[in-house]
C-alpha positions as CSV (number, residue, x, y, z in Angstrom):
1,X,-16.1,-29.2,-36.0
2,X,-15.4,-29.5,-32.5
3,X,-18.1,-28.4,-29.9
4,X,-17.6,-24.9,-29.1
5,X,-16.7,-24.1,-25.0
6,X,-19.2,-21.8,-24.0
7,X,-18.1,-18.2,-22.6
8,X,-18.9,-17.7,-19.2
9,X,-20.6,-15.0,-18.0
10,X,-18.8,-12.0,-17.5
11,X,-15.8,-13.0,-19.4
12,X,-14.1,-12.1,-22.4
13,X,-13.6,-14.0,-25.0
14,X,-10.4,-15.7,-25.6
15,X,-8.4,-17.3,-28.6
16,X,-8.9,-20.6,-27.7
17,X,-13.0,-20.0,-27.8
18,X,-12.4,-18.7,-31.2
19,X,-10.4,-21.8,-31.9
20,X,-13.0,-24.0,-31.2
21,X,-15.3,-22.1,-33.1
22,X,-13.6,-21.9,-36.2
23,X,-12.2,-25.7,-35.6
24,X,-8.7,-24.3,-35.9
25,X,-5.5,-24.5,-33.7
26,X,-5.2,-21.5,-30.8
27,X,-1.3,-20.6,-33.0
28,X,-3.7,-20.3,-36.3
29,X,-6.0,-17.4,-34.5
30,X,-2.9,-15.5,-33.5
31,X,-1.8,-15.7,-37.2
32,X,-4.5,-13.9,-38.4
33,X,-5.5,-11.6,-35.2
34,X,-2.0,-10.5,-35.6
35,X,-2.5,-10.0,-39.6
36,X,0.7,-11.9,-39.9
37,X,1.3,-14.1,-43.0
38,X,0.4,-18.3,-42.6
39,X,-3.4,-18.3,-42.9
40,X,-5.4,-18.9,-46.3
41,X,-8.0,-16.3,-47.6
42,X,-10.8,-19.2,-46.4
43,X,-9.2,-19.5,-43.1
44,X,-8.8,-15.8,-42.0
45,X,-12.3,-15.8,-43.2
46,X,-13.5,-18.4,-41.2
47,X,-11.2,-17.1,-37.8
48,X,-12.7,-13.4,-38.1
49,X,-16.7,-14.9,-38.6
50,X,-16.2,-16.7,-35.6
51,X,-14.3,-13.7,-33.3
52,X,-17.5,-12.0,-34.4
53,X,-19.9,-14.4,-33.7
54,X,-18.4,-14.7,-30.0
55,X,-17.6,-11.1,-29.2
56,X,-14.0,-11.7,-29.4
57,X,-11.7,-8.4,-29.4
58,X,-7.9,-8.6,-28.9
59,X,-6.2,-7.5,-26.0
60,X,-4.3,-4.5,-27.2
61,X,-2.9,-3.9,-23.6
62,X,-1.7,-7.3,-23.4
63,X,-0.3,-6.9,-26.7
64,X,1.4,-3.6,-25.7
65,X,3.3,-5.5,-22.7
66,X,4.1,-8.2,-24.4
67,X,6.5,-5.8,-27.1
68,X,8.9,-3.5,-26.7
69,X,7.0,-0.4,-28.1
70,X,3.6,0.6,-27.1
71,X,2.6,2.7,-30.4
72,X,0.3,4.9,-28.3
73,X,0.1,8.9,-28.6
74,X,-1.3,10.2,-25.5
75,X,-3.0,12.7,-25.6
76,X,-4.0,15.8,-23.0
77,X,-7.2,17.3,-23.5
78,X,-9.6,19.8,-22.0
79,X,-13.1,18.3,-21.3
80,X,-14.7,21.1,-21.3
81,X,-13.6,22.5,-24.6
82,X,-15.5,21.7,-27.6
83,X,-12.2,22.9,-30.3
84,X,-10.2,19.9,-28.5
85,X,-12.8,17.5,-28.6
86,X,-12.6,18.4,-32.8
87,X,-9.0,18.2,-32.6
88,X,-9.0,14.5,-30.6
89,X,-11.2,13.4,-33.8
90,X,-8.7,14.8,-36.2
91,X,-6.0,13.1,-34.0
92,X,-7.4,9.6,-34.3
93,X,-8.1,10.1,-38.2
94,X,-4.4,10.9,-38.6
95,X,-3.0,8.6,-36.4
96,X,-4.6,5.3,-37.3
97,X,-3.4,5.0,-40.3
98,X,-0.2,5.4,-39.7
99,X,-0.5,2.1,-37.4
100,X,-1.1,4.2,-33.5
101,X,-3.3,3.9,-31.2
102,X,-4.6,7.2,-29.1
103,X,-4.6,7.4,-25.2
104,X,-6.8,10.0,-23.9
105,X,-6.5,12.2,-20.8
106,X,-8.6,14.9,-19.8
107,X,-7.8,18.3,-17.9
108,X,-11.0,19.2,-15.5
109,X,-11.8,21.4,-12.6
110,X,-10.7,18.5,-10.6
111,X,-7.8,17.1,-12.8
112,X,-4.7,18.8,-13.4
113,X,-2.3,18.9,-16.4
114,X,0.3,16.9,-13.9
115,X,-1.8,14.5,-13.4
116,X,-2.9,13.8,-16.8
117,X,0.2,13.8,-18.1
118,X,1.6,11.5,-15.5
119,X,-1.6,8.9,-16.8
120,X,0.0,8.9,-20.3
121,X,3.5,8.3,-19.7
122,X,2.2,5.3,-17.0
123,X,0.1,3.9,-19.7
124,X,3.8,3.7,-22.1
125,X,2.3,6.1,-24.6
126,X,5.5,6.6,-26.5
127,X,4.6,10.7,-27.5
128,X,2.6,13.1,-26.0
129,X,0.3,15.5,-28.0
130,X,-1.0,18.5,-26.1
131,X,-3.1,20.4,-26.6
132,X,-3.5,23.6,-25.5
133,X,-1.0,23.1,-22.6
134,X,-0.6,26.0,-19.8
135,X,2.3,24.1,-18.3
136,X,5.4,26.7,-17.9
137,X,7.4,25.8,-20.9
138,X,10.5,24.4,-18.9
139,X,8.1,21.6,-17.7
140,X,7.5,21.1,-21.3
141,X,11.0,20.7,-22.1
142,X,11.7,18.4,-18.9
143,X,8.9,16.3,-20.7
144,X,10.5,16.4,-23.7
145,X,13.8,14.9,-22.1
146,X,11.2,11.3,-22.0
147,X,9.1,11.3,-24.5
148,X,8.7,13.5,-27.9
149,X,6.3,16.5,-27.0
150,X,3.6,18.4,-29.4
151,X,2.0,21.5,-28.4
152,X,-0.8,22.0,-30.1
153,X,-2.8,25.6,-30.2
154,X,-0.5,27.1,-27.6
155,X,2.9,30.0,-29.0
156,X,5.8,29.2,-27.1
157,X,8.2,32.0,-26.3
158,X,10.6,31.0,-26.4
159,X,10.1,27.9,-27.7
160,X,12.3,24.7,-25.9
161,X,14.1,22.9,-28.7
162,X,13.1,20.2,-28.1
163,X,9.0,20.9,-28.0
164,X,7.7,20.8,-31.2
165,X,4.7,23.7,-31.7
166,X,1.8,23.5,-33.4
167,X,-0.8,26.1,-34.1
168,X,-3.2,28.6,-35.4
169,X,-2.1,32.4,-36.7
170,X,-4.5,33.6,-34.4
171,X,-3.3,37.1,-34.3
172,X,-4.2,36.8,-38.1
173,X,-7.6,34.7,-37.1
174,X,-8.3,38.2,-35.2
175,X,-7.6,40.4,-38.2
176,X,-9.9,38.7,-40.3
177,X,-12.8,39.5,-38.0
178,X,-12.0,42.8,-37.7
179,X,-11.5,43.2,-41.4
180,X,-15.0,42.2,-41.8
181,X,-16.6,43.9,-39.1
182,X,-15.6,46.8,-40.4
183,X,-16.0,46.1,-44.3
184,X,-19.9,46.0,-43.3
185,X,-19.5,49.5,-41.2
186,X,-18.5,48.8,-38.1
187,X,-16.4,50.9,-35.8
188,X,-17.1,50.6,-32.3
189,X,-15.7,46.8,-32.0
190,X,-15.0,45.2,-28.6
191,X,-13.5,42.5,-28.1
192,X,-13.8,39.8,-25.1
193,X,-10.1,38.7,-23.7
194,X,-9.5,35.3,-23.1
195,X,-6.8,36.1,-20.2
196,X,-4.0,33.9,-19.8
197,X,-5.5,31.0,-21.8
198,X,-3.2,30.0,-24.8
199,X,-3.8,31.8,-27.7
200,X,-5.3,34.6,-25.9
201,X,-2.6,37.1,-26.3
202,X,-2.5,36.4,-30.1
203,X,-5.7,37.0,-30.7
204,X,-5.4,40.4,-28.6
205,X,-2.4,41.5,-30.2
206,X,-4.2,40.8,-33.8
207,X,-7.4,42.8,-32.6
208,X,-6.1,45.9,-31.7
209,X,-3.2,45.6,-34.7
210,X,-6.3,45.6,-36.9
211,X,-8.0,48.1,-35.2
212,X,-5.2,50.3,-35.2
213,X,-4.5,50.0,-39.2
214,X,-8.3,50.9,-39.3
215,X,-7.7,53.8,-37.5
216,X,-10.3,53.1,-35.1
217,X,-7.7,53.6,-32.2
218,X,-10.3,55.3,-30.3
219,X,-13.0,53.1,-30.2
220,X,-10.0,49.7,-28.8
221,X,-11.9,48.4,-26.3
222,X,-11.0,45.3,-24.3
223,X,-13.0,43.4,-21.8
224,X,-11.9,40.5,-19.3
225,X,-13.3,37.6,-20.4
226,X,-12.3,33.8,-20.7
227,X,-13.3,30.5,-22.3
228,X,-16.5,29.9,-20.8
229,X,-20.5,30.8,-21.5
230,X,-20.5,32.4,-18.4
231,X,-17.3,34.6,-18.9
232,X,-19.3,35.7,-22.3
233,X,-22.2,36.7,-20.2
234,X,-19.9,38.2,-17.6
235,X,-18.4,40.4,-20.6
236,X,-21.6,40.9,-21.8
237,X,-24.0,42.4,-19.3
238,X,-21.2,45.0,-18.9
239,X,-21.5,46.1,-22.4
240,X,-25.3,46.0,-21.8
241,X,-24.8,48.7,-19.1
242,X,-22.8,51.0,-21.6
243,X,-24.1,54.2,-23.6
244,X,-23.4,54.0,-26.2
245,X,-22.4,50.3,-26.6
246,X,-20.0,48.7,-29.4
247,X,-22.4,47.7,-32.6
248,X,-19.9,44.9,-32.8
249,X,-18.0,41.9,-30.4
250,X,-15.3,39.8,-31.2
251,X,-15.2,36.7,-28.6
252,X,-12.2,35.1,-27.9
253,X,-14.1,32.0,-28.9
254,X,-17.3,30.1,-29.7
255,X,-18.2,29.5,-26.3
256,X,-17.9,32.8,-24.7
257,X,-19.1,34.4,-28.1
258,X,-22.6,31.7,-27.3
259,X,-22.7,33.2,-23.5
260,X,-22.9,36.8,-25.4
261,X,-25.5,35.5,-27.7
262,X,-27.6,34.3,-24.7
263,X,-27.2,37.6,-23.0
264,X,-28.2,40.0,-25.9
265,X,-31.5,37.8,-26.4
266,X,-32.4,37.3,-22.8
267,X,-32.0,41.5,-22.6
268,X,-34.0,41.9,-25.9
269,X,-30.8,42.8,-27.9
270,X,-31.3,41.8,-31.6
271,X,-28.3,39.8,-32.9
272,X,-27.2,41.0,-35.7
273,X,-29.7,43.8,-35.6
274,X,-28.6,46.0,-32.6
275,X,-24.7,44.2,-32.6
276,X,-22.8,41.8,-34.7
277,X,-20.9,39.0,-33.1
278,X,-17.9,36.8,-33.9
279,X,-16.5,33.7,-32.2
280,X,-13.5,31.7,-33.1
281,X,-12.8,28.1,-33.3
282,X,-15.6,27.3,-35.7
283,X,-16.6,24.3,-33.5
284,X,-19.6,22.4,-33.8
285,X,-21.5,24.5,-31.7
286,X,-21.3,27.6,-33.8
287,X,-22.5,25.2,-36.3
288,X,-26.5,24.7,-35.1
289,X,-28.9,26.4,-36.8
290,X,-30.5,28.2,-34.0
291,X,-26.5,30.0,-32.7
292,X,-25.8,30.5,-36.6
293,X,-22.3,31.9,-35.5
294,X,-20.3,33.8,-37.8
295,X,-16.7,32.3,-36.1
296,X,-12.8,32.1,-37.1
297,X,-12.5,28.7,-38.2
298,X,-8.9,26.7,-37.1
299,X,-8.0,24.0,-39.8
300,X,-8.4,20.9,-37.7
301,X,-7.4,18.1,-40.2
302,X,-4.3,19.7,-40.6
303,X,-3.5,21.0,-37.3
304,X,-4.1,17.2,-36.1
305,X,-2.1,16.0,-39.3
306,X,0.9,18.3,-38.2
307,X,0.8,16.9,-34.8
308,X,0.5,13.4,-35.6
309,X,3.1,13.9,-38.1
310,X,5.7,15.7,-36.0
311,X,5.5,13.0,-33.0
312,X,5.7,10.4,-35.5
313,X,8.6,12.0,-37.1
314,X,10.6,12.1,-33.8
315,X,10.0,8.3,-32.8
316,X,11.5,7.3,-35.7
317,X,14.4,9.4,-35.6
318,X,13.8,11.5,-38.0
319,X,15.2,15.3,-38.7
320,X,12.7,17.4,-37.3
321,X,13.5,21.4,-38.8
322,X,13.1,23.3,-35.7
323,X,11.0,26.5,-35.0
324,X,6.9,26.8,-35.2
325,X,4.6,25.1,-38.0
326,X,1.7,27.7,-37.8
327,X,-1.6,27.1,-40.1
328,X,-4.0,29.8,-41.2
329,X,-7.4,30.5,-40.0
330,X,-10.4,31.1,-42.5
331,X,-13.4,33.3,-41.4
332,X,-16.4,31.9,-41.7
333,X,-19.7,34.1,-42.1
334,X,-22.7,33.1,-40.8
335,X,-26.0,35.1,-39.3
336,X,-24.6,37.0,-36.7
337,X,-22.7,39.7,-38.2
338,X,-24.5,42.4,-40.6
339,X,-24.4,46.2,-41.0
340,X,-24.7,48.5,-37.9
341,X,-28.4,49.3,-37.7
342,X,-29.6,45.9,-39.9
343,X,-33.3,44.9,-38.6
């Protein structure tokens, strides 16, 4: 076998080290980094022992230029919210598989939509996945007139033809808290707003539909709230100041239902003792054993299977049926909602 070049430091790894390696031509390594057919069992073998030997990873940008497609979904993302970090896992398991790759780009304080779109489309991702967009919908559509678009989480009305939608029934996610709230007792049920974040309205439309059917008109109660811990703690010490208070909260979602949570047991409110709470999302979070929180859970997989599919679907051309694909929510109980009055 040939002697093998060494690396130098702070390089990467090329084909031709992993030739020498392997004692094979530089065209043989291409064969079988590129999976293509030409290279015995033994040999591929051989090529991919010695890649991992060296470190050796291929270029998939250089790849990307060298061909006419990129076969990257980019995707938009808000770094602060734990639901889209579940839905980016969900994202890559469905989109692997079908042979893409997945560009990230994050929304923050400090990083607007435009600009995180405008990363995607220069890194050639062919689709765009969004999720929870609060672009105006004609941006959306003027998106759409580049690339395919998926909005993920986020109602459209009306929806551009062109954008494909997405998302949960949260108006029916809502109902199902109420609907048990009230199965153990409950009347006086608040419920923390998320204001003009997407879904928001939904979920406020379903919470006071519910309430109504209950009969509970009188006891509607809705507080400003947001995404946030904070905006949950905001909501909360309000309710703390109120005689007599709700024995019951519906957050608009896990985080601001844990900034309520954090509230009540800093003021020496028992949870579910004194007042039951419900999130929604059903994101990790509500999962740990010490929040415990009973939360509307949004089918993930298959929201991220939808939206992989759809984008898919429209690079190659085919018919996509237009309108909403919508998925249901499941309630999921956990410790923090009981009877009114349970010690």
């Amino acid at each position: 076998m040939p002697a093998t070049p060494e690396v130098p430091d702070g390089k990467r790894p090329t084909l031709a080290h992993v030739a020498a390696r392997a004692g094979v031509s530089v065209a043989l390594v291409s064969i079988v980094m590129r999976g293509a057919y030409g290279a015995s069992a033994a040999t591929r073998e051989r090529v991919l022992k010695a890649a991992e030997e060296i470190g050796y990873r291929p270029d998939t940008r250089a790849r990307v230029l060298r061909s006419n497609r990129s076969r990257l979904l980019g995707v938009q993302f808000g770094l602060r919210h734990p639901f889209h970090t579940d839905l980016v896992e969900g994202i890559y398991a469905a989109a692997e598989p079908a042979g893409y790759q997945v560009a990230l780009s994050a929304v923050a304080p400090t990083r607007g939509e435009r600009q995180a779109v405008e990363a995607l489309l220069a890194d050639r991702c062919e689709a765009l996945v969004l999720l929870g967009p609060e672009a105006p919908a004609a941006r959306l559509a003027h998106l759409a007139t580049q690339v395919p678009v998926v909005s993920v989480a986020r109602r459209l009305r009306p929806a551009p033809p062109a954008v494909d939608v997405v998302r949960t029934a949260d108006d029916e996610g809502a109902r199902q808290a109420v609907d048990h709230l009230v199965a153990l007792g409950h009347r006086a049920i608040a419920h923390i707003d998320g204001g003009r974040a997407p879904g928001a309205a939904d979920r406020r439309r379903g919470y006071r539909t519910a309430m109504h059917r209950h009969g509970l008109d009188e006891h509607i109660r809705v507080l400003p709230g947001g995404l946030t811990e904070d905006d949950g703690a905001r909501a909360a010490r309000t309710l703390l100041a109120e005689k007599p208070r709700p024995s019951a909260v519906l957050a608009f979602n896990d985080r601001c239902a844990t900034g309520v949570l954090d509230t009540f047991l800093r003021a020496g409110v028992a949870v579910p003792g004194e007042i039951s709470v419900v999130g929604f999302d059903d994101t990790s979070l509500s999962r740990l054993a010490h929040i415990d929180l009973t939360t509307v859970a949004q089918d993930v997989p298959r929201l991220a299977e939808l939206a992989v599919g759809r984008a898919i679907a429209r690079l190659d051309g085919e018919a996509v049926p237009d309108g909403e694909q919508v998925v249901a929510p499941r309630l999921v109980v956990r410790g923090t909602t009981a009877a009114p009055g349970t010690d």
